[in-house]
N, C-alpha and C positions, 0 to 999 in steps of 0.2 A: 251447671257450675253455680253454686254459691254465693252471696253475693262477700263473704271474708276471702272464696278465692280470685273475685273479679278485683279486690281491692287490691290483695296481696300479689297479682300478678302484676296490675296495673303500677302499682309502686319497685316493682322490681324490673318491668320497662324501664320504666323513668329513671330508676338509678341508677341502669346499663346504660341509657343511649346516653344519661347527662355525664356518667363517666369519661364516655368515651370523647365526648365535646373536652372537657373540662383537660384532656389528658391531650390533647391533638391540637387543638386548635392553638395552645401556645405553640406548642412546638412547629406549627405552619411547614408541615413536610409530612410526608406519606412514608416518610422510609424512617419513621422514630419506631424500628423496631422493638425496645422495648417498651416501648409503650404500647404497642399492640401484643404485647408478650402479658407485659402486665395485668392489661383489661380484659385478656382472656381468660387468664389464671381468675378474677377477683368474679368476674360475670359468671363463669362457670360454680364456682364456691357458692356464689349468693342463691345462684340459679337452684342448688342441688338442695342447700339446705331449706330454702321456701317449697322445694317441691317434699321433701322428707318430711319435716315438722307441721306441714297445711295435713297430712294426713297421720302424723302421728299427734302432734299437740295443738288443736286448733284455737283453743285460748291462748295460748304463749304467743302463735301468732298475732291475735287480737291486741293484745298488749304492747306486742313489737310495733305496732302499724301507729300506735300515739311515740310520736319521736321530735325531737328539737325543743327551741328555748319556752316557745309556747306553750307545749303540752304541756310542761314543767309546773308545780304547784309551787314549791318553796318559791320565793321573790332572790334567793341568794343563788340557788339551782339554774335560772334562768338567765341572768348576768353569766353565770359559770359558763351555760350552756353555749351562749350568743359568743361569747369568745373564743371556745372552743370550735365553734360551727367554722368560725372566720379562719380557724389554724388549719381544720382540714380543709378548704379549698385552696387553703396554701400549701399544705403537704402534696398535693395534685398538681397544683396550676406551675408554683414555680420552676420542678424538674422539666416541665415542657418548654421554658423560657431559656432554661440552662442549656437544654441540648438547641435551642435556636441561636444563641446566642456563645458558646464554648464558656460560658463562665468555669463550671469547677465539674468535667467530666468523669468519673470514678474509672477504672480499671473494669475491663469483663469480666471479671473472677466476682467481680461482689455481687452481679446479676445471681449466682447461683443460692449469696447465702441469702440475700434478698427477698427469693424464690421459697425457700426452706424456713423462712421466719413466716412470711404471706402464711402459705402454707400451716403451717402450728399454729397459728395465732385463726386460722379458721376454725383448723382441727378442734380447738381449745374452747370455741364459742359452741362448735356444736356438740363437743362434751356438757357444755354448761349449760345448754336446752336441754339436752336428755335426763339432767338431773334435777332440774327447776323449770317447771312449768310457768313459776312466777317471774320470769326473769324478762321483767317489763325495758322500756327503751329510756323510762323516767324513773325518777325517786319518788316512790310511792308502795306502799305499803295496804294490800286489800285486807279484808275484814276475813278474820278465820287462816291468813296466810301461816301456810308451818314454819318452824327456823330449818332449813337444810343444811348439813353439816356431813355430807356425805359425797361421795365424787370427789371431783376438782376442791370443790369446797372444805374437803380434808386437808388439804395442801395449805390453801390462802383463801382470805374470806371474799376477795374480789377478784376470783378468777376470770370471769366476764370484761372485766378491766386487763387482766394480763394478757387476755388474749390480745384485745386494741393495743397495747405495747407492742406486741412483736408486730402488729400489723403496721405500726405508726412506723417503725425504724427498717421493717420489710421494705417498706414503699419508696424509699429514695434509692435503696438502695437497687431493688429491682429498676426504678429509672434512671438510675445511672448519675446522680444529681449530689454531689458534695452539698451545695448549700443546700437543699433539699431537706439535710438532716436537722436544719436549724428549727422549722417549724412542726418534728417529730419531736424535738427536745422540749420543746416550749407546750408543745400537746400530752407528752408524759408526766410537765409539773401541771399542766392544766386538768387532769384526769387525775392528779392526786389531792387537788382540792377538790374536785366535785365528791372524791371519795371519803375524804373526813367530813365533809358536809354530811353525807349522807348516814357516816356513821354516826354522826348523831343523832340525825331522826332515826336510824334503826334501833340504837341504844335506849330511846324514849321510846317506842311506839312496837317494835318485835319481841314478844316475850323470850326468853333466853338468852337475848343475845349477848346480854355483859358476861354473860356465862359461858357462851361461845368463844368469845373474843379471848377467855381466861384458857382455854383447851386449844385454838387456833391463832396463834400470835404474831404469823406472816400476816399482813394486808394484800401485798401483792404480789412479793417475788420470796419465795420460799428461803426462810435466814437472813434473808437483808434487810426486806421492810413490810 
């Protein structure tokens, strides 16, 4: 083995077993069915596409493995980051509080659309590796990078990002957590600054891009924005 696949494994432990803490342990009971629904569906997902892309794009991977406020080069990207970091353990932690606590239980019906957004919003990522190799976990821009305008990226320039939407609004709803949705909304405007941030380092620093942006006039959601 490798040592990008001893990394890449190693970080994909860590982000199963710390899910499953993160998802259980508020909820302080064994029978938060969906939450073990949830963590299957999402360990399985992470599971297939690290084992698929380690052997189809093993740079993409490489560039996946630098992730959070840290890795971050801009000083504005890293503020963005750190905040964001703080929404997803709240997109996680509080639906496990909700179901310990009955604050705001959702209907079983939303489990399925839940299920079906998780779901597209993986599907969507791992469209968005198969067509950019370059599609790092930071705002950063390598030397000789192409502009992609092809795939997903026909659609919106930040399909990468549309994916994490349906995943952001997937997730409460697969755990059953009305307030839940509060720190998926506050993660969608936070994913929409990091992404004008970013357009403008890419407007400075990717050749074509003002040019792209002129042919591709969704950011995120095809007609709306």
């Amino acid at each position: 083995m490798s040592n990008l696949s001893r990394r890449a494994w190693l970080g994909c432990l860590q982000f199963v077993a710390g899910l499953l803490l993160l998802i259980q342990l508020p909820a302080w009971s064994t029978d938060y069915w969906r939450g073990w629904f949830y963590w299957f569906e999402v360990s399985l997902c992470v599971i297939a596409i690290t084992a698929i892309f380690l052997h189809r794009s093993p740079a993409l991977i490489e560039r996946r493995l630098a992730v959070g406020a840290q890795a971050e080069i801009r000083t504005r990207q890293q503020r963005i980051q750190r905040i964001n970091g703080w929404l997803c353990l709240a997109l996680v932690l509080i639906p496990g509080w909700d179901h310990r606590f009955g604050w705001s239980p959702l209907v079983p019906e939303t489990l399925r659309w839940g299920l079906l957004l998780v779901l597209a919003g993986f599907a969507l990522v791992a469209f968005v590796f198969q067509a950019n190799s370059h599609a790092a976990a930071t705002v950063r821009i390598d030397a000789g990078q192409p502009l992609i305008d092809t795939g997903p990226y026909a659609w919106v320039r930040h399909p990468m990002y549309s994916g994490a939407v349906l995943l952001f609004w997937g997730t409460p709803l697969m755990l059953g957590s009305g307030v839940g949705l509060v720190p998926a909304a506050l993660l969608t405007v936070g994913l929409g600054a990091r992404l004008l941030d970013e357009e403008s380092s890419l407007r400075e620093e990717l050749p074509g891009y003002s040019q792209y942006c002129q042919r591709v006039t969704s950011r995120l959601i095809p007609g709306v924005w």
